[in-house]
PDB file as gemmi writes it, atoms N, CA and C in Angstrom:
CRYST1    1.000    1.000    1.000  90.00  90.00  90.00 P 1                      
ATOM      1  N   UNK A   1      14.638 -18.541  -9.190  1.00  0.00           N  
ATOM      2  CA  UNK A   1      14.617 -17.522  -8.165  1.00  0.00           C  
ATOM      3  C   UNK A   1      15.799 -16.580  -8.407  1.00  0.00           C  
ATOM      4  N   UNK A   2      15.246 -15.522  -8.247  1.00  0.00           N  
ATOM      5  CA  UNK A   2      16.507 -14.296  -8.671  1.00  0.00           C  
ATOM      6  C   UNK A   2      17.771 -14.843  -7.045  1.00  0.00           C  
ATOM      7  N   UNK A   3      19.079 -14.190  -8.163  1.00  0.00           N  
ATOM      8  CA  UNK A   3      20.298 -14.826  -6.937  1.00  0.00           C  
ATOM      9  C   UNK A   3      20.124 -13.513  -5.885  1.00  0.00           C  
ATOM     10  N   UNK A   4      19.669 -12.601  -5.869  1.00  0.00           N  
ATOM     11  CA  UNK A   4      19.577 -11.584  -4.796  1.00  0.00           C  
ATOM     12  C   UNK A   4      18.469 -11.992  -4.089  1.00  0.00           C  
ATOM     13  N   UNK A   5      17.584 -12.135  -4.253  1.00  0.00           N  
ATOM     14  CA  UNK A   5      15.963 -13.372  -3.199  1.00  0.00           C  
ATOM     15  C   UNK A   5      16.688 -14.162  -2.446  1.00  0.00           C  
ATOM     16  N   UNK A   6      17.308 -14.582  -3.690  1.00  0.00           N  
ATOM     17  CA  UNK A   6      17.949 -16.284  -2.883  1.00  0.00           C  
ATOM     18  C   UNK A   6      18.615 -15.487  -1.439  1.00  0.00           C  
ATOM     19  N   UNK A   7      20.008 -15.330  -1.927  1.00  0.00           N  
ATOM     20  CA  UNK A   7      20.876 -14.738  -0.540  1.00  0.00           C  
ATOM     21  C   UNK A   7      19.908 -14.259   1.032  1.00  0.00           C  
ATOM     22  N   UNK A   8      18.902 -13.183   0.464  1.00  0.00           N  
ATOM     23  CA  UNK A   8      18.504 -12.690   1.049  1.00  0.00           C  
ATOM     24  C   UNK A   8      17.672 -13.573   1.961  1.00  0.00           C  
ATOM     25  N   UNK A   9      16.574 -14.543   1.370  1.00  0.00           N  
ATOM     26  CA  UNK A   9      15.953 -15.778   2.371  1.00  0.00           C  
ATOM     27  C   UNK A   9      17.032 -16.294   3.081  1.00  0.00           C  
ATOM     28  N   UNK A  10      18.802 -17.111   2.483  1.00  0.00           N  
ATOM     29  CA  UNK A  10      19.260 -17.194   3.081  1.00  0.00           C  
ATOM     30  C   UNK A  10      19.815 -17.132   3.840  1.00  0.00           C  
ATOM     31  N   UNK A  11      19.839 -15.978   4.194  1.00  0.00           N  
ATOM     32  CA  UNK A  11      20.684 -15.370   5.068  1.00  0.00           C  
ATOM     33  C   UNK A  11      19.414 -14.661   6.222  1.00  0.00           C  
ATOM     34  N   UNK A  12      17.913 -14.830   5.881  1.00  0.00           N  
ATOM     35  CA  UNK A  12      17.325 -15.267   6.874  1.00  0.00           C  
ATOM     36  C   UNK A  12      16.789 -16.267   7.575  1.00  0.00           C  
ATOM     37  N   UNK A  13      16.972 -17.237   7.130  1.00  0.00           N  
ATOM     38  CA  UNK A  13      17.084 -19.047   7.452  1.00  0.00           C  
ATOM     39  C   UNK A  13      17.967 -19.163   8.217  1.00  0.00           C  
ATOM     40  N   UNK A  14      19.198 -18.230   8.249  1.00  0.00           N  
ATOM     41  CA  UNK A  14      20.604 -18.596   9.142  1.00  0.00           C  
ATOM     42  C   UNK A  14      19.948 -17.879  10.500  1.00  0.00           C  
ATOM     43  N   UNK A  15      19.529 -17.035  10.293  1.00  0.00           N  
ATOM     44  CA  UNK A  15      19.547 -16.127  11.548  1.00  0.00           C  
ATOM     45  C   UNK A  15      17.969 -16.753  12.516  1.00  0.00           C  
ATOM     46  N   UNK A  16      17.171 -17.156  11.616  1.00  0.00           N  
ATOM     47  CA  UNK A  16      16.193 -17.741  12.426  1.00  0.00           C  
ATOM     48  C   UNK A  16      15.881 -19.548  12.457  1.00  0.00           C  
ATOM     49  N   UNK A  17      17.248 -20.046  12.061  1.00  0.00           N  
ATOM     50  CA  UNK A  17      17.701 -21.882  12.202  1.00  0.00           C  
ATOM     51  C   UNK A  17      16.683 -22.091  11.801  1.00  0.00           C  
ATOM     52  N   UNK A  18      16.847 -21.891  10.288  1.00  0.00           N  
ATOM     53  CA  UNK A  18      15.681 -22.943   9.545  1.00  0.00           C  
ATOM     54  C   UNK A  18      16.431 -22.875   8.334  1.00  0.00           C  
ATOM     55  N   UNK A  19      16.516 -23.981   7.711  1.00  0.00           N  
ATOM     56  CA  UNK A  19      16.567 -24.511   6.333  1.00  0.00           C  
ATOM     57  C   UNK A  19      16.608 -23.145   5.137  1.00  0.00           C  
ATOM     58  N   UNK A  20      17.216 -23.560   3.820  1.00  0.00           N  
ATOM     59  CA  UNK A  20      16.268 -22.155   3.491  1.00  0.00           C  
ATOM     60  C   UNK A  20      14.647 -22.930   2.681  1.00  0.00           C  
ATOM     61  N   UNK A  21      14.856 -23.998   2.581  1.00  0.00           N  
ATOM     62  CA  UNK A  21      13.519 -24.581   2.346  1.00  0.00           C  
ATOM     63  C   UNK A  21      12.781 -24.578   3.442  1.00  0.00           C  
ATOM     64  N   UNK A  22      12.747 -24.401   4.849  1.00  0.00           N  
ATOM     65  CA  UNK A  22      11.274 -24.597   5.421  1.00  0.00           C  
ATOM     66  C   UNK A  22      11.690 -22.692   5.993  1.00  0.00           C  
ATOM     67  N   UNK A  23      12.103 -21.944   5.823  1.00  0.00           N  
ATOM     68  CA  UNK A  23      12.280 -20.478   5.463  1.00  0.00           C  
ATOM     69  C   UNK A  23      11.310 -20.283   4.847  1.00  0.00           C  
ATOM     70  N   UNK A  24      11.259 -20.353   3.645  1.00  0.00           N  
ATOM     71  CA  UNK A  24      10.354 -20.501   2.429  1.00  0.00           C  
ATOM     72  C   UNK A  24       9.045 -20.680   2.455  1.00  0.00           C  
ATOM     73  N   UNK A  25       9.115 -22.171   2.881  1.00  0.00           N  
ATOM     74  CA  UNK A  25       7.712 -23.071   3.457  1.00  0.00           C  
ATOM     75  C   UNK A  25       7.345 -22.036   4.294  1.00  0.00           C  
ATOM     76  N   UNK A  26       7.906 -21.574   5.529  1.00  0.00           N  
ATOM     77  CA  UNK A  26       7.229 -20.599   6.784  1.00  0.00           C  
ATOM     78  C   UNK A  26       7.005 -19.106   6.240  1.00  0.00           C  
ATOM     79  N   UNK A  27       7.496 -18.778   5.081  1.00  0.00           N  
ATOM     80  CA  UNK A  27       6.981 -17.391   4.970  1.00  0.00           C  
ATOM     81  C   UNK A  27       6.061 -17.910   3.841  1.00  0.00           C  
ATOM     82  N   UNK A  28       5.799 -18.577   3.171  1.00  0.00           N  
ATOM     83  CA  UNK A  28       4.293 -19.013   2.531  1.00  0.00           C  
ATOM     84  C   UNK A  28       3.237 -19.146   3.549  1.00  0.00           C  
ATOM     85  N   UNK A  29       3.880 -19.894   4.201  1.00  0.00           N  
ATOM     86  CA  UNK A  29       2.311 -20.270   5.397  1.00  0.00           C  
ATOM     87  C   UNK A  29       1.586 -18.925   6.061  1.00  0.00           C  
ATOM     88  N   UNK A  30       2.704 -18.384   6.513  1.00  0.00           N  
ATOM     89  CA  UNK A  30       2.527 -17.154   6.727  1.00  0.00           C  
ATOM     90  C   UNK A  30       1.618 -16.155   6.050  1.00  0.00           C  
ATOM     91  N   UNK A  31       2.236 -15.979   4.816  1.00  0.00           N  
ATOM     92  CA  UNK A  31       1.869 -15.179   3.783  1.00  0.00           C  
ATOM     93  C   UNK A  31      -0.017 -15.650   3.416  1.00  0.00           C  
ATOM     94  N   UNK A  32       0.106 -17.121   3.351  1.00  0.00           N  
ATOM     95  CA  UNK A  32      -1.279 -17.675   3.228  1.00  0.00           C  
ATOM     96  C   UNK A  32      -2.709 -17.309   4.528  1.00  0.00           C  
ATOM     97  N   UNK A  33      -2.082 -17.971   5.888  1.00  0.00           N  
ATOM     98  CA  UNK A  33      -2.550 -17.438   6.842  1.00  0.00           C  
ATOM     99  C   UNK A  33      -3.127 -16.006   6.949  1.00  0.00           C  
ATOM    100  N   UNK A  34      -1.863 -15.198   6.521  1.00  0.00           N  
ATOM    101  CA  UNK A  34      -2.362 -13.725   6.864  1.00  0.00           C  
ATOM    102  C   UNK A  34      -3.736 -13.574   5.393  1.00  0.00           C  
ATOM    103  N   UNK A  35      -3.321 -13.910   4.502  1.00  0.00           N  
ATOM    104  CA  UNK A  35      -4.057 -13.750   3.584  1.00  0.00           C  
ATOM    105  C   UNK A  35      -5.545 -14.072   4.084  1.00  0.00           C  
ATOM    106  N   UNK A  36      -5.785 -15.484   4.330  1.00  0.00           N  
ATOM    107  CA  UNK A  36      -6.934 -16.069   4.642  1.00  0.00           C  
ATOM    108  C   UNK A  36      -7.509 -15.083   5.972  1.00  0.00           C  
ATOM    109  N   UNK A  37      -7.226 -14.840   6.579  1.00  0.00           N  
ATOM    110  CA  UNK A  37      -7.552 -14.313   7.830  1.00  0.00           C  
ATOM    111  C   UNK A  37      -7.712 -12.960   7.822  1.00  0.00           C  
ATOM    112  N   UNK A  38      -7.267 -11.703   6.890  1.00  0.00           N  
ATOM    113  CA  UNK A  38      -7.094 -10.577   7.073  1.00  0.00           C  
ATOM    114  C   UNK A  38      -7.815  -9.688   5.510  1.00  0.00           C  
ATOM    115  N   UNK A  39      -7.079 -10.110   4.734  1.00  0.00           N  
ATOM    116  CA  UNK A  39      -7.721 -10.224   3.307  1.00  0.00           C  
ATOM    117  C   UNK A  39      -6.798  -8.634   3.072  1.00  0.00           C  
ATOM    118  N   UNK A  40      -5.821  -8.966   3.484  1.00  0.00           N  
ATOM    119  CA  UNK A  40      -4.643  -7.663   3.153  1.00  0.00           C  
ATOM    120  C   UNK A  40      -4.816  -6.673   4.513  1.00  0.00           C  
ATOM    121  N   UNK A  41      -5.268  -6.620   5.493  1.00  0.00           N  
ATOM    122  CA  UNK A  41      -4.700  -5.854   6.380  1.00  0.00           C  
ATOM    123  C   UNK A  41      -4.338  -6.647   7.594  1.00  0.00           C  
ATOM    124  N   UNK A  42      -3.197  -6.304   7.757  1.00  0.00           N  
ATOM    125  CA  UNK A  42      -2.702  -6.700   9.542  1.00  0.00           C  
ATOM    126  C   UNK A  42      -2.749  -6.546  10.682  1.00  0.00           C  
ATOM    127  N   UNK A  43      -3.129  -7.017  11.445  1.00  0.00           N  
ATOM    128  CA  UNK A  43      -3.350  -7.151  12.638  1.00  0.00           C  
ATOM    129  C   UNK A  43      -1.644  -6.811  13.521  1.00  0.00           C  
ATOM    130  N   UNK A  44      -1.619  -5.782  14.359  1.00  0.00           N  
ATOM    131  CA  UNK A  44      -0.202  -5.698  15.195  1.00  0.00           C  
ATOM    132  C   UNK A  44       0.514  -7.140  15.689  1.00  0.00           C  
ATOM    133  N   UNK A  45      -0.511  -8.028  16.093  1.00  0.00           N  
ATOM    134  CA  UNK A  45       0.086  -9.351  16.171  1.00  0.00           C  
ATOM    135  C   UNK A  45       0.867  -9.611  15.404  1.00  0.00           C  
ATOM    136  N   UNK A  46       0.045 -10.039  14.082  1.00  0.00           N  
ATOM    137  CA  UNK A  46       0.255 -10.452  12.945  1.00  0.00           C  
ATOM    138  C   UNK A  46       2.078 -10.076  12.605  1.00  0.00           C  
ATOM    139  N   UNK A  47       1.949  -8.785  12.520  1.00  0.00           N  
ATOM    140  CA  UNK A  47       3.165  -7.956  12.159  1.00  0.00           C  
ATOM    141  C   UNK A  47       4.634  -8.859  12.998  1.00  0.00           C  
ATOM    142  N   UNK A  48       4.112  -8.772  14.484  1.00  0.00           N  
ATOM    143  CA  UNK A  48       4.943  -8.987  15.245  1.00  0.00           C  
ATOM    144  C   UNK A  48       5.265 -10.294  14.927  1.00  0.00           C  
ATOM    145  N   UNK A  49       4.704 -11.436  14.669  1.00  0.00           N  
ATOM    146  CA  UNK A  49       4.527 -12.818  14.297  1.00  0.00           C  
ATOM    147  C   UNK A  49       5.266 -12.877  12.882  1.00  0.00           C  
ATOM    148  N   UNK A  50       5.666 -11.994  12.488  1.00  0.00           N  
ATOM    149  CA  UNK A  50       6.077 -12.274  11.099  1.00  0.00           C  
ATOM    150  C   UNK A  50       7.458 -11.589  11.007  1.00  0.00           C  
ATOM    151  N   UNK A  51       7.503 -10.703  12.088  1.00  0.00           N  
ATOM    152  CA  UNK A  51       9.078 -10.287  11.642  1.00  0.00           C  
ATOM    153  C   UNK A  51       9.977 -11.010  12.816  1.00  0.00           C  
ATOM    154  N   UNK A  52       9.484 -12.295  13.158  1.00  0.00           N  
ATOM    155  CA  UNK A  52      10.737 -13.686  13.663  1.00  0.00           C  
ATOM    156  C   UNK A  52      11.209 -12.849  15.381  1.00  0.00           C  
ATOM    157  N   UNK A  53      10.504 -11.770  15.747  1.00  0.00           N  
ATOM    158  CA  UNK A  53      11.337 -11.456  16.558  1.00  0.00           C  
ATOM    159  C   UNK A  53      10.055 -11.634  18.047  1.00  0.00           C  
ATOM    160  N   UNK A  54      10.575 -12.766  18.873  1.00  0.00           N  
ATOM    161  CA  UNK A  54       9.654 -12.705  20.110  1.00  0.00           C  
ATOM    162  C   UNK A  54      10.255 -11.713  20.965  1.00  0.00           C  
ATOM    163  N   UNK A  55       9.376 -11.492  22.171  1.00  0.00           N  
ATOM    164  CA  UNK A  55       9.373 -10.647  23.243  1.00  0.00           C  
ATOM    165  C   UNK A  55      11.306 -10.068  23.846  1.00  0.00           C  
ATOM    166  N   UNK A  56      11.644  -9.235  23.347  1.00  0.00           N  
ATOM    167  CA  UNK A  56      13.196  -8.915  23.723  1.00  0.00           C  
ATOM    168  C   UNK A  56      12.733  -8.308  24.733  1.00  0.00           C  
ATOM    169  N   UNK A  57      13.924  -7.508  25.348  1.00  0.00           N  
ATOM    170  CA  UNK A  57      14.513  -6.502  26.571  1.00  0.00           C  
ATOM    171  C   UNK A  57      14.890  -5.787  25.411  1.00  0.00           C  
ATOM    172  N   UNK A  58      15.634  -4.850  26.544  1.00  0.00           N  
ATOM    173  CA  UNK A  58      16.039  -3.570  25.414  1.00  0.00           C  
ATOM    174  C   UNK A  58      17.305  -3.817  25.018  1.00  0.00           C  
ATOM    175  N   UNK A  59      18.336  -4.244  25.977  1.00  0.00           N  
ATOM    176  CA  UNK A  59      19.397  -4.999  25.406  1.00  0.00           C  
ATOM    177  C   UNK A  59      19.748  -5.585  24.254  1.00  0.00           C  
ATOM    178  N   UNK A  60      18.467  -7.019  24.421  1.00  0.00           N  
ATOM    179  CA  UNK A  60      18.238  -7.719  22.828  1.00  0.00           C  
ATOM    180  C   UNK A  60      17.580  -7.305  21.582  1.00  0.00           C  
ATOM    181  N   UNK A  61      17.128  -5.874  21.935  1.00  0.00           N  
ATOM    182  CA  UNK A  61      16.342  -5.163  21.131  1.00  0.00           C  
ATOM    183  C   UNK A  61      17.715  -4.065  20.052  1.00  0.00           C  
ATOM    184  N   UNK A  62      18.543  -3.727  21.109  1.00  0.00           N  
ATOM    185  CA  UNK A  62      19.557  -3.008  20.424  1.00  0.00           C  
ATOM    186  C   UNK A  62      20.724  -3.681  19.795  1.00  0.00           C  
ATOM    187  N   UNK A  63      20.407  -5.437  20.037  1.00  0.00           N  
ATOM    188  CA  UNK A  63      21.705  -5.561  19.592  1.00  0.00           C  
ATOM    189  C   UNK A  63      20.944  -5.918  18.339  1.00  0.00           C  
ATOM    190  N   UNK A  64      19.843  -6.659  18.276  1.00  0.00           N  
ATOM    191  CA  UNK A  64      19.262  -7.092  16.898  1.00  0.00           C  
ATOM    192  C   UNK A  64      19.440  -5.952  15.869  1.00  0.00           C  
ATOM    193  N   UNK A  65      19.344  -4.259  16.267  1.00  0.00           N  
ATOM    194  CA  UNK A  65      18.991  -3.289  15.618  1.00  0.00           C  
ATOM    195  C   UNK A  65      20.577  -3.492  14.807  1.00  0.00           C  
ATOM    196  N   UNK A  66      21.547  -3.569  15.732  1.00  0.00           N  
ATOM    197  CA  UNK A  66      22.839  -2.929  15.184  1.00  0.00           C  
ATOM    198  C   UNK A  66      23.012  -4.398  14.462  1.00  0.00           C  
ATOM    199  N   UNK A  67      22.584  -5.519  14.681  1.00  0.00           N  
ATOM    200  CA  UNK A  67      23.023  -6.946  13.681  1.00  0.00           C  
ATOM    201  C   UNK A  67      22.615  -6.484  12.151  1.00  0.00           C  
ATOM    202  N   UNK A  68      21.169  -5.974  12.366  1.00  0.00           N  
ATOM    203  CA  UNK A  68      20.309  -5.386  10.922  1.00  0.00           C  
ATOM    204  C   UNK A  68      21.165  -4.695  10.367  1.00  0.00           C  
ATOM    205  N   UNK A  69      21.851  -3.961  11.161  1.00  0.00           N  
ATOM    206  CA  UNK A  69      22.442  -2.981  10.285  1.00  0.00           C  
ATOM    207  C   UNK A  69      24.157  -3.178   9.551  1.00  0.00           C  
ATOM    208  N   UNK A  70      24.189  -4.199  10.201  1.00  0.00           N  
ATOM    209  CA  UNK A  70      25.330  -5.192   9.893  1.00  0.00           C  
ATOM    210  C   UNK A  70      25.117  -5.681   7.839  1.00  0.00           C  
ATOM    211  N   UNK A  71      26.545  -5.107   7.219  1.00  0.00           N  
ATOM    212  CA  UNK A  71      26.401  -6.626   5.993  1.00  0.00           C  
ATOM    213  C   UNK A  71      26.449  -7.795   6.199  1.00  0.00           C  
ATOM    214  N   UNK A  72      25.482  -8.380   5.199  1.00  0.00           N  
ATOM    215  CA  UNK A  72      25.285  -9.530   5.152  1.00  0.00           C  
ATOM    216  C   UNK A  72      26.549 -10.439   5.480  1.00  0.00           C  
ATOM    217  N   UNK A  73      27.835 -10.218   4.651  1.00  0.00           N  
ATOM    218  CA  UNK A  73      28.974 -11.182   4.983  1.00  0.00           C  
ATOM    219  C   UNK A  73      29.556 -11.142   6.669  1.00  0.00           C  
ATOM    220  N   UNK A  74      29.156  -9.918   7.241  1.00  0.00           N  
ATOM    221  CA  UNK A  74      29.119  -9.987   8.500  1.00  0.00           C  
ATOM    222  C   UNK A  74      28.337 -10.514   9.166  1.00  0.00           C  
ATOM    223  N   UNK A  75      26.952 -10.038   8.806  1.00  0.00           N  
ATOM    224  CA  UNK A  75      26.066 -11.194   9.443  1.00  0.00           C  
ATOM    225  C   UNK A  75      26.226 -12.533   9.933  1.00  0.00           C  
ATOM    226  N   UNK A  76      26.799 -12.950   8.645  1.00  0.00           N  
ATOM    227  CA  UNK A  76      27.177 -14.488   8.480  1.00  0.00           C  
ATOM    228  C   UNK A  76      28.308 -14.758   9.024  1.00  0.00           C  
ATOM    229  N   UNK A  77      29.392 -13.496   9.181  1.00  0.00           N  
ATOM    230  CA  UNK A  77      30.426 -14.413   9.879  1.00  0.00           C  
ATOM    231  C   UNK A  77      30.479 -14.354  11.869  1.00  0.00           C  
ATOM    232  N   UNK A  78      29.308 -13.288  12.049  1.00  0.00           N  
ATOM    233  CA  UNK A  78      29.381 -13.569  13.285  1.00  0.00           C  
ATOM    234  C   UNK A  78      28.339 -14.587  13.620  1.00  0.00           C  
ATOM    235  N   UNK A  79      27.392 -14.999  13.113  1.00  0.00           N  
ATOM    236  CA  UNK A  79      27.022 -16.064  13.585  1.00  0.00           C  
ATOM    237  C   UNK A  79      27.464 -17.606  13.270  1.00  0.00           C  
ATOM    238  N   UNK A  80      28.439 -17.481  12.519  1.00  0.00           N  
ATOM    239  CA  UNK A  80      29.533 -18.358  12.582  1.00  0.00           C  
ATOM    240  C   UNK A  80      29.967 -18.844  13.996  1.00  0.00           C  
ATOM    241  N   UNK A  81      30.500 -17.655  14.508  1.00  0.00           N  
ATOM    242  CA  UNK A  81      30.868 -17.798  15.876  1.00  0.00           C  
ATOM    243  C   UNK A  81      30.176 -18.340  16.671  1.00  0.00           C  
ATOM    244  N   UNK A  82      28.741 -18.488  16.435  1.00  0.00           N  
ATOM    245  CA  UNK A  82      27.799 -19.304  17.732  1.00  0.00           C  
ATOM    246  C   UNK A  82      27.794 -20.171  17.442  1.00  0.00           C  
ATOM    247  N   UNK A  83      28.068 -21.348  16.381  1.00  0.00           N  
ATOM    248  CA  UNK A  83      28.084 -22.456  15.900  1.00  0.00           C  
ATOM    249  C   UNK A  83      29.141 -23.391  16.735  1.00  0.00           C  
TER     250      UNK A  83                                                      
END                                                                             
């Protein structure tokens, strides 16, 4: 696996508490699911179901925006802090 993939799953495994192996596992299933079910187009569900983010406020909506926009080594060190 290229070391830029890697980081990148990992550092979404951190943010949605999963492994980076069942990360992995869940965006295959995913990836399979949508496949089987859609045959390449998505459903708005679908979309929503896949980018990890349930029902926010606008609050939790703006802070996720400004986390995204956060580097990665930041990423990681503020959720350090919730640990």
């Amino acid at each position: 696996m290229q070391s830029d993939l890697k980081e990148r799953l990992d550092r979404e495994a951190k943010i949605s508490g999963r492994s980076l192996n069942a990360e992995i596992v869940h965006r295959l299933q995913l990836s399979i699911d949508n496949q089987e079910n859609t045959k390449g187009s998505y459903t708005a569900a679908q979309l929503a179901a896949a980018s990890h983010t349930p029902d926010l406020n606008d609050i939790e909506r703006q802070l996720l925006s400004i986390f995204r926009r956060l580097p990665p080594e930041k990423q990681l060190a503020l959720l350090s802090l919730f640990k």
